[in-house]
C-alpha positions in Angstrom: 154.3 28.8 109.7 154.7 32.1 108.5 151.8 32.3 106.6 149.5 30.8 109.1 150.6 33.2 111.5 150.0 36.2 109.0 146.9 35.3 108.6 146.1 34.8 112.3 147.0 38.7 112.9 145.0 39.6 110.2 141.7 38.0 111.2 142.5 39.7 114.5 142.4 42.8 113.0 139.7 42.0 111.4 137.9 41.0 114.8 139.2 44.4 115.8 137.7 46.3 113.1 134.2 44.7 113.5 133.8 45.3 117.2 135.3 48.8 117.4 133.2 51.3 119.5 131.1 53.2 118.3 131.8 56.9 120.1 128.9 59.4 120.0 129.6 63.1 120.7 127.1 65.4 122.4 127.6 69.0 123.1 127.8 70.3 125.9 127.7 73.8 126.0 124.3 74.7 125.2 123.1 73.2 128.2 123.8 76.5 130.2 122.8 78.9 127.1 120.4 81.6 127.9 119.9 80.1 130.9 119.5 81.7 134.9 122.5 83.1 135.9 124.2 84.4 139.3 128.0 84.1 140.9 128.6 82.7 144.0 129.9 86.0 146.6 132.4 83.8 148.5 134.7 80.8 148.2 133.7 77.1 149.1 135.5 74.0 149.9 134.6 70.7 148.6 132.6 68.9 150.7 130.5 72.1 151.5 126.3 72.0 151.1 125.5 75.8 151.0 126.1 78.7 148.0 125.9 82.1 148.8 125.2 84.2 145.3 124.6 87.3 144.1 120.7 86.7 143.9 118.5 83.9 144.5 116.1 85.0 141.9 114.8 81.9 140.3 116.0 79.2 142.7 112.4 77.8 144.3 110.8 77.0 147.7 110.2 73.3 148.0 107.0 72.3 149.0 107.1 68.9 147.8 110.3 67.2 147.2 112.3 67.9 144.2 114.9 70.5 143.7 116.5 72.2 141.0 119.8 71.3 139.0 122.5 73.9 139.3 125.7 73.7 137.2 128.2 75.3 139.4 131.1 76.8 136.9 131.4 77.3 133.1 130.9 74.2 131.1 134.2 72.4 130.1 136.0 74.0 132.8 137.7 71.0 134.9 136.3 71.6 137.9 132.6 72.2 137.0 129.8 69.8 138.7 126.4 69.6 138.1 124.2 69.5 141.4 120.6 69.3 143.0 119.5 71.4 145.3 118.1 69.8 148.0 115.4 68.0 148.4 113.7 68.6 151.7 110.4 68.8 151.6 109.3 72.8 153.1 113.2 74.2 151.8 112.8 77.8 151.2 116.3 79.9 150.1 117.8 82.2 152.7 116.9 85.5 151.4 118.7 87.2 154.4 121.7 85.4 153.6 121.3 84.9 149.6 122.0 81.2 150.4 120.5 78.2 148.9 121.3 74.7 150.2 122.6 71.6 148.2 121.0 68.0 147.6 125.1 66.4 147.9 128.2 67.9 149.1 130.7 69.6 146.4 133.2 67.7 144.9 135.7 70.6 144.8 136.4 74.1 145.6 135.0 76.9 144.0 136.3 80.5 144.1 134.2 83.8 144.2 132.5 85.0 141.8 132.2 81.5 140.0 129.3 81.4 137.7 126.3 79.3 139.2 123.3 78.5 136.4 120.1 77.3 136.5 120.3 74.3 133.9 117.0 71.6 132.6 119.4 68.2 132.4 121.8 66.2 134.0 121.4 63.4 131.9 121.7 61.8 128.0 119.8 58.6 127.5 120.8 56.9 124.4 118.6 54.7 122.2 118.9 51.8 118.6 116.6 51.6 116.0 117.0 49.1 113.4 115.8 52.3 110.8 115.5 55.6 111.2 111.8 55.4 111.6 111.5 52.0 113.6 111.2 51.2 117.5 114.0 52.4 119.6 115.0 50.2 121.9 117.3 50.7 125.3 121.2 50.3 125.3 122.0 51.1 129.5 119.6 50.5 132.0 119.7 54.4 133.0 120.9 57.6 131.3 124.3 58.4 131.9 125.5 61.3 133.6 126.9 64.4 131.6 130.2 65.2 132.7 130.3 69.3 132.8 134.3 69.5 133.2 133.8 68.6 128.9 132.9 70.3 126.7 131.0 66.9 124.6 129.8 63.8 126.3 131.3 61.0 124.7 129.1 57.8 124.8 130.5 54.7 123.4 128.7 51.8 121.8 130.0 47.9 121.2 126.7 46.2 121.1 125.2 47.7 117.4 126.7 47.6 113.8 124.3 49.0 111.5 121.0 50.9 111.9 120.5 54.4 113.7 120.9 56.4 117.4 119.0 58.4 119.2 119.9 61.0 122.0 117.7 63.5 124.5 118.3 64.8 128.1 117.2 63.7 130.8 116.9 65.3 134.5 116.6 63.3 137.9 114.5 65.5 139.5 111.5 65.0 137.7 112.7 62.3 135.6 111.4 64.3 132.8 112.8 64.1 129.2 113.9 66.5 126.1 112.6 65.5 122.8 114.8 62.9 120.8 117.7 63.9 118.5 117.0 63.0 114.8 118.1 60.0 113.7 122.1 59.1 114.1 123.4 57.1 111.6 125.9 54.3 113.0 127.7 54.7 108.9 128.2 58.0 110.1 126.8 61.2 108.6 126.6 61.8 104.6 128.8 64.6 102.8 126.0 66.4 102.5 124.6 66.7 105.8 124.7 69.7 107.9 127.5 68.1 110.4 129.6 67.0 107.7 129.8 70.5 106.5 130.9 72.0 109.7 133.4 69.5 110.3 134.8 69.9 107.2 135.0 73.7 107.8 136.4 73.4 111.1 139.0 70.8 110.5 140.4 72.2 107.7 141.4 75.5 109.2 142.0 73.7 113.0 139.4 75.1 114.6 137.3 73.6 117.3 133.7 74.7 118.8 134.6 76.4 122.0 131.1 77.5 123.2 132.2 80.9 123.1 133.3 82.2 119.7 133.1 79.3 117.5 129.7 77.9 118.5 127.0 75.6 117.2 124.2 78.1 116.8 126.8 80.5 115.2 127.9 77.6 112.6 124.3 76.8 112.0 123.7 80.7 111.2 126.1 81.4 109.0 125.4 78.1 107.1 122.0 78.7 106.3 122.8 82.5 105.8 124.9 80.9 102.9 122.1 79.0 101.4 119.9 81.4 101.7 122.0 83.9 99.7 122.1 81.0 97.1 118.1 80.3 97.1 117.3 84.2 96.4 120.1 84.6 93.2 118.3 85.4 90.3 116.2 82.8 89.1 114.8 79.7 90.3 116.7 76.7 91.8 115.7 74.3 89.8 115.4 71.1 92.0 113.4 73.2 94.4 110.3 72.6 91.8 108.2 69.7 93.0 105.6 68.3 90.4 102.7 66.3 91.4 102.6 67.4 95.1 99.8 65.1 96.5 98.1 68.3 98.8 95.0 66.1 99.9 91.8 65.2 98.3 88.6 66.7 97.2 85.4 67.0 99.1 82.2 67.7 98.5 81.6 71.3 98.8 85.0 72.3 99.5 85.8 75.1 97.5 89.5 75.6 99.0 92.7 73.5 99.9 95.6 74.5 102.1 99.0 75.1 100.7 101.4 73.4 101.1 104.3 74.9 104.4 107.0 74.7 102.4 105.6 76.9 99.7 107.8 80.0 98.6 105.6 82.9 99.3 102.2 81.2 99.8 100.3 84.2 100.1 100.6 84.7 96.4 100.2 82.1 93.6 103.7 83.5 92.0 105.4 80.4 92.8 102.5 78.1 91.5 103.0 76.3 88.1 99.9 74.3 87.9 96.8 72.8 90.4 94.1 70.5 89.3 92.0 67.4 90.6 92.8 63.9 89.6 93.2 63.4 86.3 91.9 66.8 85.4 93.3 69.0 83.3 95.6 72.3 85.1 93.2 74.9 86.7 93.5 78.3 85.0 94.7 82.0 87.9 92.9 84.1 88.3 92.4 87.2 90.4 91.0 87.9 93.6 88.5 90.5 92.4 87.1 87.9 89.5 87.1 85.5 92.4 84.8 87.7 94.2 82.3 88.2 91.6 81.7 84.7 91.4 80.8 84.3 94.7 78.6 87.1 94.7 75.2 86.2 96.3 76.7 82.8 97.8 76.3 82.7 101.3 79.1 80.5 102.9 80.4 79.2 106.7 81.2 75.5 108.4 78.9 73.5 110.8 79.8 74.2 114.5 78.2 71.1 115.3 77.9 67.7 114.2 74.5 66.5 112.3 73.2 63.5 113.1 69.8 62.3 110.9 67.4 61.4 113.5 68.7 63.2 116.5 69.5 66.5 114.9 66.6 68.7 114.7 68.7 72.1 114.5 71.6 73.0 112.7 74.9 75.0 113.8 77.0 77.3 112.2 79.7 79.1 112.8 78.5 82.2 111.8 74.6 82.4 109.7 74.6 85.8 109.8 74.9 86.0 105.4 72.2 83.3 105.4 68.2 84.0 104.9 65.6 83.2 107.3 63.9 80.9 105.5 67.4 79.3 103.3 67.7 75.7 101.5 71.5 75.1 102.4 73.7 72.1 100.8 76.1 70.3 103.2 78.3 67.8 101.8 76.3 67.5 98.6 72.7 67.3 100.7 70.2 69.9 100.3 68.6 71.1 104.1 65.7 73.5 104.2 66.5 75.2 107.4 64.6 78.2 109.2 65.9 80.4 111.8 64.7 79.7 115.3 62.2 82.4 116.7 62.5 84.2 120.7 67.1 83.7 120.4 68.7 86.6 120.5 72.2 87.5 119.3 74.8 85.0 117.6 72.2 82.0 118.6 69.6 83.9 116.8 71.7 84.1 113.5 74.1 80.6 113.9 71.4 78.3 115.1 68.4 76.8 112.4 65.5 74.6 112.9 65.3 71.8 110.5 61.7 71.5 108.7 63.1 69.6 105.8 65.6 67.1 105.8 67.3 65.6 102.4 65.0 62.8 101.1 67.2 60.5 99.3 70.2 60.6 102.4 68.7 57.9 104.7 71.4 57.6 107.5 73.0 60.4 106.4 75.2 62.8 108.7 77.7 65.1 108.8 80.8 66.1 110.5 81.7 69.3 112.4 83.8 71.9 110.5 81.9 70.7 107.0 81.2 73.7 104.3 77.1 75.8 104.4 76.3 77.0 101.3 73.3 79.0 100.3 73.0 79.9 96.8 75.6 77.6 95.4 76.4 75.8 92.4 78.6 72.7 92.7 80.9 71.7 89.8 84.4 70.9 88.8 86.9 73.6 89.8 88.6 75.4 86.4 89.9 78.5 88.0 91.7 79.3 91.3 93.2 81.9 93.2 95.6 82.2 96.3 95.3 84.3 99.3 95.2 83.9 103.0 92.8 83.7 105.7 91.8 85.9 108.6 93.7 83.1 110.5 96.9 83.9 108.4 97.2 80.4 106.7 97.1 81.0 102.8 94.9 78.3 100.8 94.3 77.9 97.0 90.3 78.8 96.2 88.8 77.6 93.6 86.1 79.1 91.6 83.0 76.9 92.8 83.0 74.1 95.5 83.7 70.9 94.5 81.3 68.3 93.2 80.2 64.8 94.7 81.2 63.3 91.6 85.1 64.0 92.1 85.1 63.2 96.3 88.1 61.8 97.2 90.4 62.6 94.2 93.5 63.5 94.5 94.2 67.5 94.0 97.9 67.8 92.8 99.9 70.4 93.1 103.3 71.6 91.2 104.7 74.3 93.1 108.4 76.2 94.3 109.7 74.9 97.4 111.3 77.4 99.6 114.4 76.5 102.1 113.5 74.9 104.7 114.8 76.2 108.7 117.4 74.2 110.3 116.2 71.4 112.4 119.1 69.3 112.9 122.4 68.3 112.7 121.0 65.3 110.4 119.2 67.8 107.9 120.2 66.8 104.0 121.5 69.9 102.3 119.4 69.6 98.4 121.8 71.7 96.8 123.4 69.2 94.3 126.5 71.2 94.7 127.5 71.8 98.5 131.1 72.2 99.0 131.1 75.9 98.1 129.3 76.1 101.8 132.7 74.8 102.9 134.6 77.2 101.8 131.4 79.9 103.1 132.0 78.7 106.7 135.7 78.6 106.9 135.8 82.9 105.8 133.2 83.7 108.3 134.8 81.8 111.3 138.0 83.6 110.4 135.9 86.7 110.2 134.7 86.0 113.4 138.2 85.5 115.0 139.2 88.2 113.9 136.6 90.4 115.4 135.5 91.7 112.6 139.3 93.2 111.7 139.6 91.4 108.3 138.6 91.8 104.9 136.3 89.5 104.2 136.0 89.8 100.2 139.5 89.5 100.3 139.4 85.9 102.0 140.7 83.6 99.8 138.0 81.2 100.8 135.0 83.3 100.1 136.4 84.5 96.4 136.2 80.5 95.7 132.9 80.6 97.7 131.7 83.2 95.5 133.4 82.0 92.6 131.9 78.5 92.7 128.4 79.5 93.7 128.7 81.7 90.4 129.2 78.6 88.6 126.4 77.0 89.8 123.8 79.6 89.0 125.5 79.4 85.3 125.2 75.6 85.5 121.6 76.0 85.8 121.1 78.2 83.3 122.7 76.2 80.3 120.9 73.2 81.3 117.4 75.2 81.4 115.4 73.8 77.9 112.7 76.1 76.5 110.4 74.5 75.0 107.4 76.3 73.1 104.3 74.9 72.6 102.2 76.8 70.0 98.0 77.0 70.6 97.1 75.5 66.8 93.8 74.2 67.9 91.9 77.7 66.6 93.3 77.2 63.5 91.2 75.7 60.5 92.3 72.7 58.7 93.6 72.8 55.5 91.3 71.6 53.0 
C-alpha cells in the first residue's frame, strides 16, 4: 500500500512538473522613456473624463476617429492606468483651459502635478514557433493588456513545452504593431546570453531594475562597454578571425566586392588576411596609388538603364562623361560600339549613346541595370586588390582588373577580423569563450552607480577579479598562439 501510494504522489509531481507555466517577463518601463511629457495642474477623482496639464503640446485634434494613448502616472506606481483619449470624431484640446478629454473614465484619483506621457502601446501580443526561425503561430485570441501599476508584464503559458516565444506591442488605436522580440527560448536563456549575464549580476548583489537607477539600457551599456575594453586589448581576439567568409560571387566585369558589415575597420585592408576567387590562389595588397595606375586610361560607370537586344537602340549610363564619342564599351563580357547622340545637351548629351554596333555572337543577349561600362579595359583574373571606400561611404575590396567571363559565378572568399557587433537583444550570444568576468564587470559598476559616483571603483573587489580574470584571458591567448614559418625555397636551385 505504501509503495503504491508513493509512487502515486510522485507521478503527480511529475504531472506537475510537465504542465508548469511557463511565465514570460516584459519590461515595463521603457514604454514611457524619452517620451512626451506634461503634469496634470489639479487633482482628479476616479471616474473623471478630463486632464488639465501643464501644456497640451503634442496631444492631437481628431479629425477622424482615433485618439492617443496616455499613461497617466510613473510606470510601476500602483495607481498608474493607461488611457485613450477620446475618440470623437472633430475633438480638438482646450487650449484656453489646457484640457484634453478622455476615451473611458479614470479608474482612480490622481493628485497634482502627476506625470501624464504620451506613450506608442497598450498592448503585448505573444506568439510559438516550433524554431527560432519557423511560423509563429497565436497563443490568445487578442493581445493582452499591460498593466502600468508593474513594473514587467508577466504572461503565462501552459499550452507549449519546447520550441521559442515571441513578443511586440501593440496599440488599440490603430491596431498597429512594434517589431517582434528575438526569439525566446521556452529552455530558458543560455549562460552566455546577454540576460543571463545581467541576472546573474543583479541577483548576486540583490539588486533589481527599478527604471530609474538600475535600468536596462544602463546594464546593456556598461556590458558592452566591458567587451569592448576586452576587443581593443592588445592583440587580436582570436575567435573573432573568420576564414572562408563566402562575400558573394564574381561577375563579369566587376572589378569590386563589398565588405563584409562586420568588418573591423573596413575602410582599410589592416584587418584582411587573405581574398581570392574560387579555388584561386590568395590575391596579393596593394596600394591605392599602384591601384590607380592600373586603371589609368580605363574609362568606367554602370548602365542606368536596362538593355534589351532588339528594343534597345541607345544605351544609358550613369555618368559617360570619361567615355569617347565614338567608344567600343564591354558590358558583361559583350563588346558595344556606341556613339554619342548628336542635338542633347548636358548630362543626356554625355550619359546617353546610340547603338550602331551590337555584339555579334550575343543573340538574345541583354543586360541588367546597375551592370559595369568599360572603355579601355582588359578583363582577367583578379591577382591584386585594394580597400577603400566609396563616395557613398560603403568601403569595398578592388581588384586590379574586372573579372573575367570565365570565373562568373565563383565564389570570392574572404578571411577577415570581425569586429563586436552592437547590442540587439536580450537573446544576443556573447562569443567570448570566457564570459563570467562580465559578471563581475556589471556588479562594480551598478555599485558605482548607487553610489553616485562616491566609491572607488579600482578598489571594488569585483572589478580587481574583473580585471584580474580578463588579464588571464588575454594571456590565455597568447600561449595558445602557434607561429608557424613557412620559408619561400621555390627560388632556390636544386641540388645537383
Amino acid at each position: 500500500m505504501s509503495q503504491l501510494l508513493v509512487v502515486g504522489c510522485l507521478w503527480g509531481l511529475v504531472l506537475n512538473l510537465l504542465f508548469m507555466p511557463k511565465i514570460l517577463f516584459t519590461q515595463n518601463g521603457d514604454l514611457a522613456r524619452d517620451k512626451s511629457k506634461t503634469s496634470t495642474t489639479e487633482d482628479v477623482v476616479a471616474g473623471g473624463t478630463t486632464l488639465r496639464l501643464q501644456s497640451i503640446v503634442g496631444f492631437e485634434s481628431i479629425g477622424t476617429s482615433s485618439g492617443q494613448i496616455v499613461c497617466i502616472g510613473e510606470i510601476g506606481n500602483e495607481r498608474t492606468e493607461l488611457l485613450r483619449t477620446t475618440n470623437a470624431s472633430g475633438y480638438v484640446p482646450s487650449p484656453t483651459y489646457q484640457e484634453i478629454t478622455l476615451r473611458n473614465a479614470m479608474a482612480f484619483d490622481h493628485p497634482q502635478d502627476t506625470p501624464i506621457y504620451i506613450i506608442d502601446w497598450n498592448r503585448i501580443e505573444t506568439q510559438w514557433a516550433s524554431t527560432a526561425t519557423g511560423t509563429k503561430s497565436t497563443l490568445t485570441a487578442y493581445p493582452q493588456y499591460i498593466d502600468p501599476g508593474q513594473r514587467e508584464t508577466v504572461y503565462k503559458d501552459t499550452s507549449q513545452t519546447a520550441g521559442y516565444y515571441f513578443q511586440r506591442f501593440n496599440e488599440t488605436v490603430g491596431d498597429t504593431n512594434s517589431d517582434w522580440s528575438d526569439p525566446i527560448p521556452y529552455s530558458g536563456y543560455d549562460d552566455n546570453m546577454v540576460f543571463a549575464i545581467k541576472k546573474r549580476a543583479l541577483d548576486e548583489i540583490g539588486e533589481t531594475i527599478d527604471d530609474k537607477v538600475i535600468t536596462n539600457e544602463f546594464l546593456n551599456q556598461t556590458l558592452w562597454e566591458a567587451r569592448r575594453e576586452y576587443h581593443q586589448a592588445r592583440g587580436k581576439r582570436p575567435f573573432r578571425r573568420k576564414f572562408n567568409a563566402d562575400i558573394g560571387n564574381a561577375a563579369t566585369g566587376s572589378a569590386k566586392i563589398e565588405l563584409p558589415s562586420d568588418a573591423e575597420r573596413p575602410f582599410t585592408a589592416e584587418n584582411i588576411y587573405g581574398v581570392r576567387i574560387g579555388t584561386e590562389e590568395n590575391m596579393e595588397y596593394y596600394d591605392k596609388k599602384q591601384w590607380d595606375l592600373d586603371y589609368r586610361g580605363i574609362s568606367h560607370s554602370t548602365l542606368d538603364a536596362a538593355y534589351v537586344r532588339g528594343s534597345s537602340t541607345s544605351l544609358w549610363i550613369v555618368n559617360g562623361r570619361d567615355f569617347s564619342d565614338s567608344a567600343i564599351v564591354n558590358v558583361e563580357g559583350q563588346s558595344i560600339k556606341l556613339t554619342r547622340i548628336a542635338g542633347l545637351t548636358g548630362d543626356s548629351y554625355y550619359n546617353t549613346f546610340r547603338i550602331y554596333e551590337h555584339p555579334s555572337t550575343s543573340v538574345g543577349w541583354n543586360s541588367t541595370i546597375g551592370s559595369d561600362v568599360w572603355e579601355n579595359a582588359s578583363f582577367g583574373l583578379p591577382d591584386k586588390f585594394t580597400v577603400f571606400a566609396t563616395p557613398g561611404g560603403s568601403a569595398y575590396i578592388h581588384f586590379n582588373k574586372p573579372i573575367d567571363t570565365a570565373y562568373v559565378g565563383q565564389n570570392i572568399y574572404l578571411d577577415y577580423y570581425r569586429t563586436l557587433l552592437g547590442y540587439d537583444s536580450d537573446y544576443d550570444l556573447l562569443d567570448e569563450p570566457k564570459y563570467d568576468f562580465f559578471v563581475h564587470y556589471l556588479k562594480a559598476k551598478i555599485r558605482h552607480k548607487k553610489s553616485k559616483g562616491t566609491t572607488d571603483l579600482l578598489q571594488d573587489s569585483d572589478y580587481k577579479i574583473w580585471l584580474a580574470m580578463k588579464q588571464e584571458a588575454l594571456d590565455t591567448e597568447v600561449l595558445s598562439a602557434d607561429i608557424n614559418i613557412f620559408p619561400d625555397i621555390e627560388h632556390l636551385a636544386l641540388p645537383e
